[in-house]
C-alpha positions as semicolon CSV with decimal commas, in nm:
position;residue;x (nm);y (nm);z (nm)
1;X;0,000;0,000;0,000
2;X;0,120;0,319;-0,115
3;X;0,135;0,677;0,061
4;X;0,175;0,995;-0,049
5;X;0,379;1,295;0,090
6;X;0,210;1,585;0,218
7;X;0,368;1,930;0,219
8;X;0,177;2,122;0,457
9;X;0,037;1,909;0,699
10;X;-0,105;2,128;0,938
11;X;-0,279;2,353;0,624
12;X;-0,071;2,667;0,742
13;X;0,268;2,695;0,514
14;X;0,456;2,865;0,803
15;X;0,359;2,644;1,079
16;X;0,468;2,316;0,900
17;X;0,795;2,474;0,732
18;X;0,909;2,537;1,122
19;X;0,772;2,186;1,221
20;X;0,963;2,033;0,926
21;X;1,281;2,227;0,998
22;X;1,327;2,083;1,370
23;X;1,578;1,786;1,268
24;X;1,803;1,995;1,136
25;X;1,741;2,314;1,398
26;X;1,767;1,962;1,663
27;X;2,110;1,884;1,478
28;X;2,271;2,236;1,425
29;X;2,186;2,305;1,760
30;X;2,303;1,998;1,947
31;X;2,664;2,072;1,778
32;X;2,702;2,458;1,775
33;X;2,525;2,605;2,069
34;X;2,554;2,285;2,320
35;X;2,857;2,158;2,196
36;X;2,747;1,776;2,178
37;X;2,985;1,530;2,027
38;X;2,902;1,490;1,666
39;X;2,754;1,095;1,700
40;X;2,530;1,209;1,976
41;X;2,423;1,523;1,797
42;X;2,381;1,292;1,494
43;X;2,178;1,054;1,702
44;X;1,932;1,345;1,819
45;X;1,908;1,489;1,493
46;X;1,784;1,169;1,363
47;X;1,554;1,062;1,654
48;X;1,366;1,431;1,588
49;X;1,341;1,340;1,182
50;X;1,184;0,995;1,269
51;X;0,950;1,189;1,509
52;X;0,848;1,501;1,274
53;X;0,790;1,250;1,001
54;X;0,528;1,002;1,215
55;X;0,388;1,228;1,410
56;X;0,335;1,556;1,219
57;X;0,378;1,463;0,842
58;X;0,156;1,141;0,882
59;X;0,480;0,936;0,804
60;X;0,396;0,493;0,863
61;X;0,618;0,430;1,105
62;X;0,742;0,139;0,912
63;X;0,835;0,335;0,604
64;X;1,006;0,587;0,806
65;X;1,259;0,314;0,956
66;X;1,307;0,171;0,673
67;X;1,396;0,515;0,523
68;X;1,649;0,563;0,851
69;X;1,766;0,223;0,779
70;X;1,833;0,243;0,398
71;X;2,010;0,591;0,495
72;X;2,284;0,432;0,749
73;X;2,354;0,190;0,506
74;X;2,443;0,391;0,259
75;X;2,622;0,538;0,525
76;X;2,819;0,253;0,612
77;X;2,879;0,146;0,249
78;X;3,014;0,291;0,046
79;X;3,133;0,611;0,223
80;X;3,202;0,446;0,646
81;X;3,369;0,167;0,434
82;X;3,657;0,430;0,255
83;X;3,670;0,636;0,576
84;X;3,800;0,364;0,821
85;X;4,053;0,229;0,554
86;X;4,252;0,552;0,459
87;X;4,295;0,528;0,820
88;X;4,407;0,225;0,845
89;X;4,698;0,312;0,608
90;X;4,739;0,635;0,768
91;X;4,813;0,412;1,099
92;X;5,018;0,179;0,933
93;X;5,287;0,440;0,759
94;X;5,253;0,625;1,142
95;X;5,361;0,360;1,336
96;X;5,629;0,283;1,120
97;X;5,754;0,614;1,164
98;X;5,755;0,678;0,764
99;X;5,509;0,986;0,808
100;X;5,771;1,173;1,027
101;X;6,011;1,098;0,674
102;X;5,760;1,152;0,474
103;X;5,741;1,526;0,648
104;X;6,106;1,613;0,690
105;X;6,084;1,531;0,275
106;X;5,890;1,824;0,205
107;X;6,124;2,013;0,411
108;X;6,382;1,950;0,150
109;X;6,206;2,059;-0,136
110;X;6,280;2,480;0,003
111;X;6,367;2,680;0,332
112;X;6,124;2,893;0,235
113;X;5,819;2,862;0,486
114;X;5,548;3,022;0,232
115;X;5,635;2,761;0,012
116;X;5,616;2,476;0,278
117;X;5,316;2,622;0,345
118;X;5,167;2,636;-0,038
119;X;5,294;2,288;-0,105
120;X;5,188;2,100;0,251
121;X;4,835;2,276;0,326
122;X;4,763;2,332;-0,056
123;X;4,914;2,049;-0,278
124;X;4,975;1,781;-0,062
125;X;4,664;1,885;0,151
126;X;4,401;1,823;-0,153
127;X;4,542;1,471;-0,209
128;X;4,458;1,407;0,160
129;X;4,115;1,542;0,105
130;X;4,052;1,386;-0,214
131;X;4,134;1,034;-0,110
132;X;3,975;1,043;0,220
133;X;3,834;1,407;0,341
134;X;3,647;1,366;0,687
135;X;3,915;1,573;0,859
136;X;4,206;1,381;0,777
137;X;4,375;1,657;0,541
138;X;4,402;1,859;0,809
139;X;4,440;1,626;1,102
140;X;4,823;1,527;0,843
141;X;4,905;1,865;0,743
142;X;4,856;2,066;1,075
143;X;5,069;1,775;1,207
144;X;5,336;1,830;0,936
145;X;5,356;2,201;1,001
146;X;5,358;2,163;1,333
147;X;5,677;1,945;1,286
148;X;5,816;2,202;1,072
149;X;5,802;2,453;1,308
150;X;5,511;2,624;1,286
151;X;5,305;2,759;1,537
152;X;5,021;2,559;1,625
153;X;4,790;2,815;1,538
154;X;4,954;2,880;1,196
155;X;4,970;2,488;1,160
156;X;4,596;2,472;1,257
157;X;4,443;2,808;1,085
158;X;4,641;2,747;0,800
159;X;4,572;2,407;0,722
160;X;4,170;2,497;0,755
161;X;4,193;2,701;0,462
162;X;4,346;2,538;0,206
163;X;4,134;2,264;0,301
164;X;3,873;2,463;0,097
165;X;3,822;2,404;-0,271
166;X;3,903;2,049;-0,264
167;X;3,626;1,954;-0,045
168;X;3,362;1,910;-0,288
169;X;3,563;1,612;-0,438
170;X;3,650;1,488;-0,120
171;X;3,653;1,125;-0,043
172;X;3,698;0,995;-0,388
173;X;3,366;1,273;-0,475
174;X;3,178;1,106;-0,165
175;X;2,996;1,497;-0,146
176;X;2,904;1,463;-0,492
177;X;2,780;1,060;-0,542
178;X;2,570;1,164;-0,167
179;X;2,432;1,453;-0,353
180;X;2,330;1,243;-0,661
181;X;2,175;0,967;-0,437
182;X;1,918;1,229;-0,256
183;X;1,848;1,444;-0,526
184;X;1,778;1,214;-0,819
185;X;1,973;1,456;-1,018
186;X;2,234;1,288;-1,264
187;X;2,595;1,237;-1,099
188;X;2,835;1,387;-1,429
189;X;2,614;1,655;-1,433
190;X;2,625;1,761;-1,094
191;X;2,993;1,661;-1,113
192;X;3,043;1,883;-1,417
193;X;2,883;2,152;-1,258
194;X;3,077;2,182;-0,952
195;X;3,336;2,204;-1,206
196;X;3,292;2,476;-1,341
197;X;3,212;2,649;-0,982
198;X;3,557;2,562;-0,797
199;X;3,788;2,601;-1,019
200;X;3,799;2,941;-0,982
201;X;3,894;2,913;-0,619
202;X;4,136;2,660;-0,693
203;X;4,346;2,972;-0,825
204;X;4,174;3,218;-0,537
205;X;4,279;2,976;-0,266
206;X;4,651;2,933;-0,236
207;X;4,735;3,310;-0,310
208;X;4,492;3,389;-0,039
209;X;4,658;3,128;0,175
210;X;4,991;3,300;0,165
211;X;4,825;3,626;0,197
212;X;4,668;3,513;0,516
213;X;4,980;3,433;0,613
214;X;5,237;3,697;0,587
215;X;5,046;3,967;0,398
216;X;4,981;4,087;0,126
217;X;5,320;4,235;0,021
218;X;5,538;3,875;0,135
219;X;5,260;3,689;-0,102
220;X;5,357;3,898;-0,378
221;X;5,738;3,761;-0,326
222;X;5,633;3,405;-0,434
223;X;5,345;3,497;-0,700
224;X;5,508;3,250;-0,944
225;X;5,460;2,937;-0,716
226;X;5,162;3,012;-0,585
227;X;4,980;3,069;-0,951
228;X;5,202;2,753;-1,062
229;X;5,076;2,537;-0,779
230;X;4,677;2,698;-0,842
231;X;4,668;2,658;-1,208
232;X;4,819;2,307;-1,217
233;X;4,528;2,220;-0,956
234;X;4,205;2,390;-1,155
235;X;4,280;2,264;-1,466
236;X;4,287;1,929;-1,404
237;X;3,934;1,945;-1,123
238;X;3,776;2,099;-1,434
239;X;3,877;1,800;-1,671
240;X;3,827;1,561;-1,469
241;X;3,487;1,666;-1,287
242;X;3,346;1,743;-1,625
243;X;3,448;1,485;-1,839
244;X;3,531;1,178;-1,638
245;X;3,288;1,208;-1,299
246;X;3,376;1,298;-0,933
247;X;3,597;1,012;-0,796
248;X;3,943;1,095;-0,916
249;X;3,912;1,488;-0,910
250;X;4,125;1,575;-0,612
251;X;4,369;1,291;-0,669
252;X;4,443;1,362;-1,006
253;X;4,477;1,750;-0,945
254;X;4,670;1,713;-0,641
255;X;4,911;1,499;-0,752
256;X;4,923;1,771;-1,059
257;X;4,980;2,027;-0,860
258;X;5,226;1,866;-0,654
259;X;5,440;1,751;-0,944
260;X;5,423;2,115;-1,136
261;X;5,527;2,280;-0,797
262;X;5,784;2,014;-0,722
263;X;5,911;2,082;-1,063
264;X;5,902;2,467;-1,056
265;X;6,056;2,487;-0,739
266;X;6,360;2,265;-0,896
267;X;6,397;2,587;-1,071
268;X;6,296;2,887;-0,920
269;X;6,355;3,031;-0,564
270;X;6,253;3,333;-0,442
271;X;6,463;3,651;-0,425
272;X;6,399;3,702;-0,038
273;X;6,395;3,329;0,144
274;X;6,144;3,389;0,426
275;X;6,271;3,149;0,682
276;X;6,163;3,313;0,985
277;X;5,796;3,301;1,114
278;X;5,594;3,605;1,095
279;X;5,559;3,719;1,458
280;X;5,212;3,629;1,558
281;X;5,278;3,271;1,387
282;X;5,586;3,187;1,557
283;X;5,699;2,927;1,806
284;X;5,920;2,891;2,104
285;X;6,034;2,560;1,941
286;X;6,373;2,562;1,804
287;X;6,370;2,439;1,428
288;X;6,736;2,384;1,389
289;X;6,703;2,042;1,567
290;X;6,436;1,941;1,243
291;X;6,615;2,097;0,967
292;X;6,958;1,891;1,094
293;X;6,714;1,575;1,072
294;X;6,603;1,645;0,724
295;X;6,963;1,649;0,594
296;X;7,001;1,300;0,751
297;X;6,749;1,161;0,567
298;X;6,848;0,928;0,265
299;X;6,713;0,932;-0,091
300;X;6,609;0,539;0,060
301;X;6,403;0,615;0,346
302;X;6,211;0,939;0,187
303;X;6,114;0,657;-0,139
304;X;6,000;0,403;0,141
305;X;5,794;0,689;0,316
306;X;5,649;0,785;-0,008
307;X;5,549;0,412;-0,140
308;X;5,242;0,411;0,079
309;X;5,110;0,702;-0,101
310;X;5,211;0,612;-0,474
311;X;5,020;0,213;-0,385
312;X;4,721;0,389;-0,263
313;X;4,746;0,656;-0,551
314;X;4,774;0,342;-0,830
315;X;4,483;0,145;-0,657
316;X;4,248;0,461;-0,580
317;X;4,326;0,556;-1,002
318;X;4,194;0,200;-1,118
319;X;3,913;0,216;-0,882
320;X;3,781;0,495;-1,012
321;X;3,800;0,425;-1,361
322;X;3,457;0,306;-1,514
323;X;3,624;0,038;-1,685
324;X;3,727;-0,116;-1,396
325;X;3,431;-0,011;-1,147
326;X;3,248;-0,211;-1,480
327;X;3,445;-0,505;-1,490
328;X;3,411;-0,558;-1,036
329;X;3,037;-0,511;-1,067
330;X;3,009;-0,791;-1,366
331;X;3,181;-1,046;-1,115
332;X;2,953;-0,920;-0,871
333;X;2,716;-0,674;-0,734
334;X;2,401;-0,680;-0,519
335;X;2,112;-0,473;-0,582
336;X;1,844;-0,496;-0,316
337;X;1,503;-0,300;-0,367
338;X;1,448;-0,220;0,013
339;X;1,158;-0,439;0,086
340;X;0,844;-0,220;0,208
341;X;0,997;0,098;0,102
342;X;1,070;0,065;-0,261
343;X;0,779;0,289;-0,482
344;X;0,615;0,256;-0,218
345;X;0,612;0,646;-0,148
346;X;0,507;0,856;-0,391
347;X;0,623;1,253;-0,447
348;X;0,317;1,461;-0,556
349;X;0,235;1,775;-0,670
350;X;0,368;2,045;-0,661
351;X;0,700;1,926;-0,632
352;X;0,663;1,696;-0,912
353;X;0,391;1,773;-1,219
354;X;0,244;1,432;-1,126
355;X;0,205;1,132;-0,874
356;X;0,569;0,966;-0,904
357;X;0,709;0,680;-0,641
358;X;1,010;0,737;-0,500
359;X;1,245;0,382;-0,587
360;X;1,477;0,229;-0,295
361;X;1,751;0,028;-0,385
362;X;2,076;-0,031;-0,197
363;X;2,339;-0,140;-0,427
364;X;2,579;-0,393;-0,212
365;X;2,890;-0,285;-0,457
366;X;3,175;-0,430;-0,192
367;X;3,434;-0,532;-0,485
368;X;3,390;-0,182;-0,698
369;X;3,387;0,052;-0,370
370;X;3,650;0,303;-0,356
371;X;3,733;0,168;0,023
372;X;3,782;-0,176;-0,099
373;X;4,075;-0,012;-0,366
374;X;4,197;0,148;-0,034
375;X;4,188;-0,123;0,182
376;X;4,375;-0,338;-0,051
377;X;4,637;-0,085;-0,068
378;X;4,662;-0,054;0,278
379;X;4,761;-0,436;0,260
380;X;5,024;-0,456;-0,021
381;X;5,152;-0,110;0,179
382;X;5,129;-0,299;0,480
383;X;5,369;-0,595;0,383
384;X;5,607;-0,391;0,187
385;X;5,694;-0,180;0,520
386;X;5,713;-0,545;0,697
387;X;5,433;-0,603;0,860
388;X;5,316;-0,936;0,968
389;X;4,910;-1,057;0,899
390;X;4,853;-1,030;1,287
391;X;5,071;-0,735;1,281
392;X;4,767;-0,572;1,025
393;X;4,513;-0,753;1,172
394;X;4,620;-0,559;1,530
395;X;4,655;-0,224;1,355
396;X;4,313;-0,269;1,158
397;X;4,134;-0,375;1,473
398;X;4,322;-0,044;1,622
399;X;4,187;0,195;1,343
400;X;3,816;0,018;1,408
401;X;3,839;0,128;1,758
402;X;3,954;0,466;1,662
403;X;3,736;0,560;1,359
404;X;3,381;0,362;1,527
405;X;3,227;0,668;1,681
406;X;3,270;0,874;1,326
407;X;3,147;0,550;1,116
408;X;2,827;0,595;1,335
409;X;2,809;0,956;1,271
410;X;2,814;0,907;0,938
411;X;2,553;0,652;0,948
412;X;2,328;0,865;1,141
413;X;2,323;1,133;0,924
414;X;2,289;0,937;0,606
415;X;2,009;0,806;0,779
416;X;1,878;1,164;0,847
417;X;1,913;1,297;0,528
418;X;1,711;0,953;0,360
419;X;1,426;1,033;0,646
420;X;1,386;1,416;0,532
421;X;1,372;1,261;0,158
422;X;1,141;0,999;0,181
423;X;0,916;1,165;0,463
424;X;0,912;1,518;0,212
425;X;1,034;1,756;0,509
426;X;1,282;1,847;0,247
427;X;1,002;1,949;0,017
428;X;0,789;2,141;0,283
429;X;1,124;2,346;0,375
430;X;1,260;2,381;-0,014
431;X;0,873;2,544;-0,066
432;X;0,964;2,765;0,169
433;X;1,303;2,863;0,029
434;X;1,173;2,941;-0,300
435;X;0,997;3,217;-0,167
436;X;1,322;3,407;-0,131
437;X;1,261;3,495;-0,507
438;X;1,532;3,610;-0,753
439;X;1,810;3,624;-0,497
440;X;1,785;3,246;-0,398
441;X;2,116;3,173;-0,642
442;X;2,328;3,371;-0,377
443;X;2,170;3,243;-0,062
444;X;2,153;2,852;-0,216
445;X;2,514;2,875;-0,207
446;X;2,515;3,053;0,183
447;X;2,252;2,741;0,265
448;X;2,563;2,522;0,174
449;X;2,776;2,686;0,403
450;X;2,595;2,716;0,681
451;X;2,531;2,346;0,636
452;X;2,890;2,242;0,657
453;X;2,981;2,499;0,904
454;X;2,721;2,353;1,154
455;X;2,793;1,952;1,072
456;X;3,114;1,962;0,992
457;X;3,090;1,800;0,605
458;X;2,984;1,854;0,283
459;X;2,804;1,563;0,244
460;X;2,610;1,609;0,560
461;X;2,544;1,913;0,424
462;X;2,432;1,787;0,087
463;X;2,219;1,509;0,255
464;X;2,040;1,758;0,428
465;X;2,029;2,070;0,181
466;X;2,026;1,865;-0,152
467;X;1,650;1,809;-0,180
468;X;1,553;2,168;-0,057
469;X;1,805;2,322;-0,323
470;X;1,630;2,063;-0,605
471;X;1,288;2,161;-0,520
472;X;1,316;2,504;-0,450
473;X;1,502;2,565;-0,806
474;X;1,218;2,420;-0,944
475;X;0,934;2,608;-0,846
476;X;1,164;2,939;-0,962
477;X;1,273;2,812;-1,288
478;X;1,593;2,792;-1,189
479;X;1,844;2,497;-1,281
480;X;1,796;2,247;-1,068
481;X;2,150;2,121;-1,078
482;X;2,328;2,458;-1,044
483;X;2,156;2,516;-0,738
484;X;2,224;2,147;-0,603
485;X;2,565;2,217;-0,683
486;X;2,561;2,545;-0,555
487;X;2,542;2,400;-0,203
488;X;2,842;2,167;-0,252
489;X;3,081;2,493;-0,345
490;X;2,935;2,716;-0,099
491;X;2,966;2,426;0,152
492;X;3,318;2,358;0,095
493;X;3,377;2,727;0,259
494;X;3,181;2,649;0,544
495;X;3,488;2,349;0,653
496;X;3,680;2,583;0,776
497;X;3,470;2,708;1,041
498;X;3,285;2,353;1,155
499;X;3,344;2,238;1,498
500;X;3,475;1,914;1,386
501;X;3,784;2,015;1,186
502;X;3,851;2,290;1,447
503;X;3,892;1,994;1,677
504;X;4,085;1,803;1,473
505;X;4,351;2,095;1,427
506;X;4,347;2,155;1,778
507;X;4,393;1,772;1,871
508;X;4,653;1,748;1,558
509;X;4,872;2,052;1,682
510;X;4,838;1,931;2,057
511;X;4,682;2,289;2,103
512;X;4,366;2,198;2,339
513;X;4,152;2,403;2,447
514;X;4,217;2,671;2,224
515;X;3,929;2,612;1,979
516;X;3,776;2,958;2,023
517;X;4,113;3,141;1,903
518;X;4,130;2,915;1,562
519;X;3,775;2,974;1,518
520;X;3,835;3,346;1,550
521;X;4,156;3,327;1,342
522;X;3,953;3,180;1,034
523;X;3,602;3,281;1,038
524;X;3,625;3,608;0,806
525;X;3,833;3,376;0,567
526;X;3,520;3,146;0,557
527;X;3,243;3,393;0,514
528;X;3,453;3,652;0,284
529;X;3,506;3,321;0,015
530;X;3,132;3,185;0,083
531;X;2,970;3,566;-0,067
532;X;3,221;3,469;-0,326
533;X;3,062;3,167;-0,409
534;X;2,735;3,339;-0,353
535;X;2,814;3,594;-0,612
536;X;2,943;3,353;-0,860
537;X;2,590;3,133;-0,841
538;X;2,362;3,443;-0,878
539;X;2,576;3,534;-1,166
540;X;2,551;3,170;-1,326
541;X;2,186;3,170;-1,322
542;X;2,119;3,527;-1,435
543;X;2,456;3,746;-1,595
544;X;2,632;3,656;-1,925
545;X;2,911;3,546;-1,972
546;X;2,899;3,342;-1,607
547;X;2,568;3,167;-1,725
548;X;2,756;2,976;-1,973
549;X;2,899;2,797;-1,741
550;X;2,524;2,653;-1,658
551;X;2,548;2,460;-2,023
């Protein structure tokens, strides 16, 4: 037996839009104003969706935990299952002691401390991001810095923002196949839209890195790496997320901009080496002691610090090729229609022009899933530094234990996001939305970052934001996709400023307690980039020459 969505349940538009928006108000609140741990806040968030969709949308009660239940395991596979293995390899190169190589490396590559900065927090950053994301570029470049002598709020402030335009793409394009999955909307579309967003702050980014870090005049000094290091990045995230898909974006422009830098700094040098910290940044640390350890290390240990990375780098490449994704699925794949949920719910007008059911099928893809490619890695990584099978079986059991609380805040929210889709809260607030008229292009995009700045990830925030930005594009004629894609690019500005990756620089850099003064340090950086974005949306939907970048 079917049922239909209702939109305004209690016949009063305003009234239902405020009773539909209590998950997230439940969630948002729970993190920023209480200060709850994310899984908790995660857990609460999801316990008030289950409860706005029975008791004041009219939701079944079995439908709706099904919904919840379809939602966490999505959230489990594909996107829990890649998180908890790029830490696994993370782990195994850290105990080993080949990250601490693997650091004093970059060291090598200039004294200059702008360009440490540009090719640790940038370059080497977006790999990070684009292979795992969920905090773990900055949780291994604020470390880095911190072991080059930086302070630990330049380590930690620093880090945050060049951990910007990469986001989007993050996780192998977890933000963008999430996005897909609750919208409906086509994945290379959405992909190839988000394309031809970010790019743009791929050059903004690293100059206003540097800027944020010794001014504008000392950024100046280095212009040539910086645009080297930018350009190398955008031009490969716009080839890639346009015309191959989402998965290998970061990867493929990191490692880009890493090797064009690398190269460019073989080179060129700046005029004036900056090896001092600016004053506010520096540290009571002597860095003579770390320089003297970088000279020490041989051309043998940086290559066996480095393997790690270049295995995972091969594997995460053919994983996201559809050739092979193609050829794993045809040995095997499960597709499940979710039993008592699958067009079983049916969107209506006027969201949709007519009655249409809602499908619900979890695809079981455990050979083709990016974290299997990982994971594998991990294991061929794992026995080329010498571990033993107990020896990974210990660290893997070690990595569960670390990562479980954050695998069940991803599940949660998954399994938020599927309840406001299926129950058509999303719908009832992306009504509302619409109402905001002509200027909705702008505030889509500040939707975005709010979302991220108050859970902590882009594709939290496109689980939660994605349907409202569909629907309300809709009923203004505006392109669905740019404005589903306008919350992934404004989002990405929003990571900076989200209470989990402030931890996670604070915890990385040792500096507890001190979350406030990061905060402070990078909020303007976060909002000043999000009107950016903003701008840059309005200006696709309405101004030529930016609305060619809709087509």
């Amino acid at each position: 037996m079917t049922w239909t969505q209702v939109y305004d349940p209690f016949n009063n538009p305003w009234l239902s839009t405020a009773v539909a928006a209590l998950p997230v108000i439940v969630l948002l609140g729970a993190i920023a104003v209480f200060e709850i741990k994310a899984h908790w806040a995660a857990i609460l968030g999801l316990g008030a969706a289950l409860a706005v969709a029975v008791f004041g949308f009219g939701m079944p009660v079995k439908l709706a935990g099904l919904s919840a239940a379809y939602g966490a395991a999505f959230g489990v596979l594909p996107i829990g299952w890649l998180v908890l293995n790029i830490i696994f390899l993370y782990q195994l190169t850290n105990e080993k002691g080949e990250f601490e190589v693997l650091q004093r490396s970059i060291s090598s590559l200039s004294d200059d401390r702008r360009l440490q900065l540009l090719f640790i927090a940038f370059s080497l950053g977006a790999f990070f991001e684009g292979a795992a994301g969920f905090g773990t570029p900055v949780a291994v470049t604020a470390a880095m810095l911190i072991g080059l002598g930086f302070s630990p709020l330049a380590a930690s402030g620093l880090s945050l923002i060049a951990n910007t335009a990469p986001v989007a793409y993050g996780a192998l394009g977890t933000p963008v196949i999430a996005l897909a999955a609750v919208t409906g909307l086509d994945l290379h579309a959405l992909s190839g839209m988000i394309g031809r967003q970010l790019p743009f702050f791929s050059l903004i980014v690293p100059f206003w890195l540097i800027w944020a870090f010794v001014g504008f005049r000392k950024m100046i000094e280095v212009w040539p790496a910086i645009l080297v290091a930018g350009v190398s990045f955008a031009v490969p995230q716009y080839l890639v997320s346009n015309f191959h898909g989402p998965w290998l974006v970061d990867v493929i422009a990191a490692i880009s901009s890493m090797i064009c830098l690398w190269a460019f700094l073989q080179v060129w040098q700046p005029k004036r080496v900056l090896k001092e910290m600016p004053e506010r940044f520096r540290k009571t640390q002597k860095e003579e002691e770390h320089e003297h350890q970088a000279d020490k290390t041989s051309a043998g240990a940086v290559a066996r610090a480095w393997m790690p990375w270049i295995v995972l780098s091969l594997f995460v490449f053919a994983w996201g090729t559809p050739q092979v994704k193609a050829w794993l699925d045809g040995i095997w794949i499960g597709r499940f229609p979710v039993e008592g949920l699958h067009n079983l719910i049916l969107k209506a007008p006027p969201v949709v022009a007519k009655l249409t059911p809602e499908g619900a099928v979890y695809a079981f893809n455990i050979l083709s899933a990016a974290g299997t490619g990982i994971f594998l890695s991990a294991l061929v990584s794992g026995f080329l530094l010498g571990y033993t099978p107990l020896g990974l079986i210990r660290v893997f059991g070690k990595t569960l234990a670390l990562v479980r609380y954050s695998l069940l805040t991803i599940a949660c929210m998954l399994a938020l996001g599927f309840v406001t889709k299926y129950s058509g809260t999303d719908a009832t607030l992306g009504l509302a939305m619409a109402k905001t008229g002509v200027f909705y292009p702008f505030f889509g995009a500040i939707i975005g970052w709010l979302g991220v700045a108050l859970t902590g990830s882009d594709t939290s925030s496109n689980v939660l934001f994605g349907g409202l930005q569909k629907i309300s594009a809709q009923q203004l004629g505006l392109n669905p996709v740019l404005m589903a894609a306008a919350n992934s690019s404004g989002g990405v500005m929003g990571k900076m400023i989200d209470a989990q990756s402030i931890v996670v620089a604070s915890t990385a850099t040792k500096w507890y307690g001190h979350e406030g003064t990061i905060l402070r340090f990078v909020f303007f950086h976060s909002l000043a980039l999000a009107v950016l974005v903003g701008f840059l949306v309005l200006g696709q939907a309405y101004l030529w020459p930016l609305s060619l970048l809709v087509h």
